[in-house]
Every structure is written in C-alpha cells, then in structure tokens.
PLY file of the C-alpha trace (Angstrom):
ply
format ascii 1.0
element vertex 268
property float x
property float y
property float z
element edge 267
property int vertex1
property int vertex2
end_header
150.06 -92.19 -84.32
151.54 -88.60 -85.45
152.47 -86.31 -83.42
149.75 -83.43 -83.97
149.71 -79.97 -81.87
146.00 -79.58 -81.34
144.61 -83.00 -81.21
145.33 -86.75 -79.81
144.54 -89.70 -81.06
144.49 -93.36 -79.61
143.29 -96.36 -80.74
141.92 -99.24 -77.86
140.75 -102.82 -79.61
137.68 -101.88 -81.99
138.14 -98.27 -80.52
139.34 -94.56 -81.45
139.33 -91.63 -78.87
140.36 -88.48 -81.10
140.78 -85.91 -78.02
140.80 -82.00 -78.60
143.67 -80.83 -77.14
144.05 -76.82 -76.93
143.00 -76.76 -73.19
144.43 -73.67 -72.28
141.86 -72.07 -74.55
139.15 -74.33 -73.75
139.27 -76.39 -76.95
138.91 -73.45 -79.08
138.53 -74.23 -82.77
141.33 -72.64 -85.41
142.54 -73.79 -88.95
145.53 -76.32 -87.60
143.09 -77.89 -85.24
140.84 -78.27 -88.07
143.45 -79.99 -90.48
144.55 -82.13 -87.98
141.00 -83.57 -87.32
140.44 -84.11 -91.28
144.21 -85.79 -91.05
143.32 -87.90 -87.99
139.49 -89.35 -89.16
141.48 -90.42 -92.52
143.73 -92.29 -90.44
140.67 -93.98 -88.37
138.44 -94.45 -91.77
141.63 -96.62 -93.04
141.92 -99.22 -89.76
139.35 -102.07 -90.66
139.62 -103.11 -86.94
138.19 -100.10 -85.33
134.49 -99.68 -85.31
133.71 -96.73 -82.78
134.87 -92.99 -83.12
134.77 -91.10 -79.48
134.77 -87.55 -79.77
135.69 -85.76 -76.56
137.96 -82.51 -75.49
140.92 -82.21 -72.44
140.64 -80.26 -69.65
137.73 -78.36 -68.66
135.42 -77.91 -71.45
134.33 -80.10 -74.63
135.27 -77.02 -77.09
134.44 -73.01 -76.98
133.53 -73.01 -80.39
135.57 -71.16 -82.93
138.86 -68.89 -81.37
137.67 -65.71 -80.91
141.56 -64.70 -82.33
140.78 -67.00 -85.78
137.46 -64.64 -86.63
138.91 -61.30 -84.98
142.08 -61.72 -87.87
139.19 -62.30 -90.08
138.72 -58.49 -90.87
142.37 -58.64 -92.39
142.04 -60.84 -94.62
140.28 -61.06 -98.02
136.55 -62.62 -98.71
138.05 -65.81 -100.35
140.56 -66.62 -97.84
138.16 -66.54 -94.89
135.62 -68.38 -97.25
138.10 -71.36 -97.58
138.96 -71.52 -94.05
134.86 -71.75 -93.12
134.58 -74.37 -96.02
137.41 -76.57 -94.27
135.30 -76.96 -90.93
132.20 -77.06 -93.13
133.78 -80.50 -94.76
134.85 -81.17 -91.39
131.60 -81.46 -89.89
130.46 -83.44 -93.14
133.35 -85.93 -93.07
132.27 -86.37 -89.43
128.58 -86.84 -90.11
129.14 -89.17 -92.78
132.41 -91.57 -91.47
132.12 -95.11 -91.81
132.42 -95.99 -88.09
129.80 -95.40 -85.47
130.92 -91.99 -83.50
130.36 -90.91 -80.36
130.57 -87.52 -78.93
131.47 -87.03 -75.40
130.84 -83.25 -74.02
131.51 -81.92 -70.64
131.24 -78.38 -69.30
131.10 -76.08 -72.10
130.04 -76.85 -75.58
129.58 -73.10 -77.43
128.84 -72.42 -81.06
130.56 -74.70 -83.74
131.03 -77.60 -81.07
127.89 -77.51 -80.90
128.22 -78.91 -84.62
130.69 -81.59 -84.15
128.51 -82.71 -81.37
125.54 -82.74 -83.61
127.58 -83.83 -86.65
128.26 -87.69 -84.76
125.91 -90.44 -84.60
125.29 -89.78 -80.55
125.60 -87.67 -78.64
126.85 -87.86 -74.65
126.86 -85.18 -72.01
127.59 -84.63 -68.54
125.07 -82.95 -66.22
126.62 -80.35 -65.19
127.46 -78.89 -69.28
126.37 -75.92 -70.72
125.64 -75.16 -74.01
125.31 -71.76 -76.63
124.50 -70.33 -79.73
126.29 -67.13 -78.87
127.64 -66.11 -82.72
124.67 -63.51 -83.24
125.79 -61.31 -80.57
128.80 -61.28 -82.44
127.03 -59.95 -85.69
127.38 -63.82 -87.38
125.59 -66.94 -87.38
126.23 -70.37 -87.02
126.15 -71.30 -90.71
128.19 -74.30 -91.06
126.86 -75.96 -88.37
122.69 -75.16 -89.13
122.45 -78.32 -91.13
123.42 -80.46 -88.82
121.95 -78.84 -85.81
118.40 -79.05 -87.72
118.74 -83.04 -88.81
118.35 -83.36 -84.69
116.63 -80.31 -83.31
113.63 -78.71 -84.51
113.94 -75.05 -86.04
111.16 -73.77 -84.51
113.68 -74.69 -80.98
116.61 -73.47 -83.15
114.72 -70.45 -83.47
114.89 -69.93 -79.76
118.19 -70.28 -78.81
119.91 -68.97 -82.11
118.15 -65.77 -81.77
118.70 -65.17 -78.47
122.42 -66.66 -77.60
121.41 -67.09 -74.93
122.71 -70.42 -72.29
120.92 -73.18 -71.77
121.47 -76.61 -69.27
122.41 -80.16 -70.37
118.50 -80.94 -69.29
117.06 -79.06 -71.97
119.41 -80.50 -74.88
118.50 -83.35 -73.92
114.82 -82.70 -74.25
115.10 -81.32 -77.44
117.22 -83.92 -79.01
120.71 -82.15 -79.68
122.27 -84.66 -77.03
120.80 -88.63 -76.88
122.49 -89.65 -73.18
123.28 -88.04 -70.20
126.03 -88.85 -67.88
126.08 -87.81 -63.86
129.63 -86.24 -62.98
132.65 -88.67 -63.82
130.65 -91.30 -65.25
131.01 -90.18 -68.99
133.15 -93.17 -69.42
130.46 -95.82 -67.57
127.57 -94.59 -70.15
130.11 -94.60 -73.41
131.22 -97.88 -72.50
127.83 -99.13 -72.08
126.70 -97.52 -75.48
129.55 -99.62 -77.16
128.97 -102.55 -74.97
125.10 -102.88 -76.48
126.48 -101.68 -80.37
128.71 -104.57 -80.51
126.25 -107.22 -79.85
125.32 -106.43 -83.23
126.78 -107.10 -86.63
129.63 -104.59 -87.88
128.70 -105.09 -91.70
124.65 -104.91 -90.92
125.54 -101.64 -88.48
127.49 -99.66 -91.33
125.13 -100.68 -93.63
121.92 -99.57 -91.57
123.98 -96.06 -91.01
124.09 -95.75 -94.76
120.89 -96.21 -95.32
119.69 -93.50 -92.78
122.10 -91.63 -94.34
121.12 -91.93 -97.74
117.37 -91.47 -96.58
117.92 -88.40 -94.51
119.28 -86.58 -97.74
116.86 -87.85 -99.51
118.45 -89.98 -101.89
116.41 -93.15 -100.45
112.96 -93.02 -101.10
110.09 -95.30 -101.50
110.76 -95.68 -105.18
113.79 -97.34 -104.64
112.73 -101.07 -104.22
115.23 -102.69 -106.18
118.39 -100.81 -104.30
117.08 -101.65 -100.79
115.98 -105.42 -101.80
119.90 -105.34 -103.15
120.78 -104.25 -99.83
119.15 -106.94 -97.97
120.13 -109.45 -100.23
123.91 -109.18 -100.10
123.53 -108.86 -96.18
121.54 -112.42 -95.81
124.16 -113.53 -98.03
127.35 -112.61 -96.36
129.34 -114.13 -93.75
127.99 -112.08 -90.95
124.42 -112.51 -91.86
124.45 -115.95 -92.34
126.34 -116.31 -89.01
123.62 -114.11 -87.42
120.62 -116.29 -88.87
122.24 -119.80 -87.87
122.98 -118.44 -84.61
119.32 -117.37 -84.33
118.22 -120.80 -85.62
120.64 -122.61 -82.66
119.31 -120.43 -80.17
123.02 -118.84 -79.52
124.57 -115.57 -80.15
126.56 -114.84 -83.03
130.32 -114.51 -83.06
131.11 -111.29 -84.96
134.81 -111.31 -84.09
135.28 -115.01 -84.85
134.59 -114.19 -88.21
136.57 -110.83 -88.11
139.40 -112.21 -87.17
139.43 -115.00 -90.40
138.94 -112.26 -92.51
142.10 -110.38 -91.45
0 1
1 2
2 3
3 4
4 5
5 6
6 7
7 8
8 9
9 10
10 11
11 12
12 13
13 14
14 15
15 16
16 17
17 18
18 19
19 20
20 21
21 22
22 23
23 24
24 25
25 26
26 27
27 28
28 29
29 30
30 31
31 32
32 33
33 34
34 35
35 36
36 37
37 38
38 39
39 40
40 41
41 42
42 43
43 44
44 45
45 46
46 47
47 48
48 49
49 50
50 51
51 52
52 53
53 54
54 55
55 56
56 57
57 58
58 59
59 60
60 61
61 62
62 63
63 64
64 65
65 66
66 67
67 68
68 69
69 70
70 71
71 72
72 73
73 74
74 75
75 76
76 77
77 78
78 79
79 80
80 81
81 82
82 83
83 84
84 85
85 86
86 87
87 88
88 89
89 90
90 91
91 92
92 93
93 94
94 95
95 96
96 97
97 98
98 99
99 100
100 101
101 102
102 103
103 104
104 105
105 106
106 107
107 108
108 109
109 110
110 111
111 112
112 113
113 114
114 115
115 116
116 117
117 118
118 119
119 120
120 121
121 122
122 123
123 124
124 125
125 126
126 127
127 128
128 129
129 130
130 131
131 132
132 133
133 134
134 135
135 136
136 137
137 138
138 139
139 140
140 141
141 142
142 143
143 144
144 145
145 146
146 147
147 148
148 149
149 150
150 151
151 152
152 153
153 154
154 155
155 156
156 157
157 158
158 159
159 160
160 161
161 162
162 163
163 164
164 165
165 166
166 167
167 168
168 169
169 170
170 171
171 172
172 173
173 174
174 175
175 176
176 177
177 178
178 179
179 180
180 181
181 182
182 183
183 184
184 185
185 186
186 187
187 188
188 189
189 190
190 191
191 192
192 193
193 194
194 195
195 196
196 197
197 198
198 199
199 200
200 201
201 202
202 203
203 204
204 205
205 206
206 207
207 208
208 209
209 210
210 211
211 212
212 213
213 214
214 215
215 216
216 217
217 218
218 219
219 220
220 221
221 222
222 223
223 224
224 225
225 226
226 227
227 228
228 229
229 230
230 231
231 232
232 233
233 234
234 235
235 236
236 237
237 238
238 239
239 240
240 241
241 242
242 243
243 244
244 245
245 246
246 247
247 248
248 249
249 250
250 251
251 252
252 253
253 254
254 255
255 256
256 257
257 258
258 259
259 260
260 261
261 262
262 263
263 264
264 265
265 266
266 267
C-alpha cells in the first residue's frame, strides 16, 4: 500500500478498510485528502479479490466535513481555482457512488456537512448510537451542493428541506428514520454489525451482486427503463449462463449451497 498523509488503506481477504486519517482535525476534508481517496479507490477498483469497500474515519469523529481553513483561503483565490477543487470532491463522491465493489460506510460521533455525502454516496450506510449529524454550510452563507444529489437518492427533500435550512443537529435515531443511514450500531459494536452485513452479502454471488448494483444504478439515473427488454433479458441471460450462475442453480437443484470461492479461486 502507499504511504499517503491523510488516509490508510488495508486490504483483509475479500476486504478494503480505506480509513480517514486527519484526526487531529476531526477528519476534516481538504484537497490532498481528497486526491488520496480518488488514488486509493483506483487501487481497490483494480484487486479482483476484494469485494467490500469500508468507509470509516480515526479517532473521534467519522469526518467534520470540509476544513474550515480549505474554504476560509477560498476568498483568495480565483472563481476557477476554487471551482476545480469543489469538482474534485464532486467526482469523488461519484467515483464512490458508482465503484464496482459493495461499500460500506462506518460513522461514529460526528458526521457534518460533506461527510454527510460520502456517507450517503456508499451502498450502506452504518452508525453508532451515540453520532451526530449536520447540515451546518448555510450558516456559513453556502450550501451543500456537491453532496445534494446524493443526499436526495436516500432522503426525501421535503426532510432535506428541514435540516438544510435550518443547520441545525440532529441524533443517529432520526437518520435512521429518514433513511440517510440503513444500520445502527450500540457503542463499540460497529465492527459486530459490519461484519454481519458482509457475513449475509457473501452468501450471495459476486458476479450476480455487481451486476444487480448496476442495474439499480443504471435505473436510478434513469437510463433503465421499462423499454429496455432486450438489455435486461441480455442481462439475465449471460448470468444463467456463467460459471457462478450455473453453480448457483445446480446447487439449488442438489439442495446445497453454492461455492462462490471454489470457483473464484480457478479463475485466478
């Protein structure tokens, strides 16, 4: 793995942990922390064995949202430079949203305006109890434009609405409710519910589970629709016919489970 300044990165059997690492300001995002994260989900998108992304920040918060020093030198610097640095984490949070593996975001204490969008960017989302989350950029005169579009593909704007408008803090209960976080963890047992969420994943097949997240994918921004029969009978087709789905319908047939990593490993 490289050596990076603001992130870490480790890789466990069929899993990646990509860790914030800028604890002494809480996870705060800035431009290097930003480039290393496109770097390090390259890195992960290239190893065939690895099928789970965890997202998850040191020390004691998840991420404080953008550094307060990144937009504060914002006022010195011209339109177009600023606009490229917001495009980078706006990619960022696409490049997330869209990776091939299944990802996994694991908050804890604070998770304040653009985490709030890598959290919403993965395909679940985990959270301790005990963590607190904000839309606080329009008491600083801005708005949390990079991150709206992913925010409103799991919460409802007329909920956006509330707490975008306001800033104001709300509990780990109420996420939940509204959808911006799918599991909640009691203190210190992050870990147990991640590992369970993998532990259920993996009893299906890797091929049919990137596949499935491609077509939600493709559906959510609207490029599937019902008047695209032949694509998804394509789809289908070249699943039942592949190694993994005819493994999955003998096993079915001889009442066993499948062995996904059986086949894996004669592939590699």
């Amino acid at each position: 793995m490289k050596n990076w300044k603001n992130i870490q990165l480790t890789i466990s059997g069929r899993r990646a942990n990509l860790v914030l690492s800028r604890p002494e300001v809480h996870n705060a995002l800035n431009p290097e922390m930003i480039e290393e994260m496109h770097e390090a989900l390259a890195d992960v998108a290239a190893m065939e064995q690895v099928q789970f992304l965890v997202l998850s920040g040191e020390g004691k918060s998840f991420c404080a949202g953008a550094d307060i020093n990144w937009f504060a030198e914002a006022v010195n610097k011209a339109k177009s430079d600023n606009w490229q640095e917001y495009l980078r984490m706006a990619e960022l949070l696409k490049e997330i949203h869209q990776f091939s593996k299944i990802t996994i975001a694991a908050v804890h204490r604070n998770v304040l305006g653009g985490a709030n969008g890598l959290m919403a960017a993965c395909d679940f989302a985990v959270s301790e109890r005990s963590t607190t989350f904000a839309f606080g950029e329009i008491k600083l005169g801005i708005v949390p434009a990079t991150i709206t579009p992913f925010l409103t593909k799991r919460v409802s704007v007329q909920n956006l609405k509330k707490l975008m408008f306001s800033g104001d803090q709300f509990g780990a209960s109420q996420a939940h409710l509204i959808g911006l976080i799918d599991f909640l963890a009691d203190e210190g047992k992050m870990e147990k519910v991640i590992g369970e969420i993998i532990k259920g994943l993996e009893t299906s097949s890797p091929k049919a589970l990137r596949a499935c997240k491609q077509l939600l994918l493709k559906s959510q921004a609207g490029e599937l629709t019902t008047e695209n029969s032949e694509y998804t009978a394509a789809v289908l087709a070249d699943l039942v016919h592949s190694d993994e789905g005819q493994e999955g319908l003998r096993a079915f047939l001889e009442k066993r489970k499948p062995d996904w990593q059986k086949l894996n490993v004669v592939e590699n």
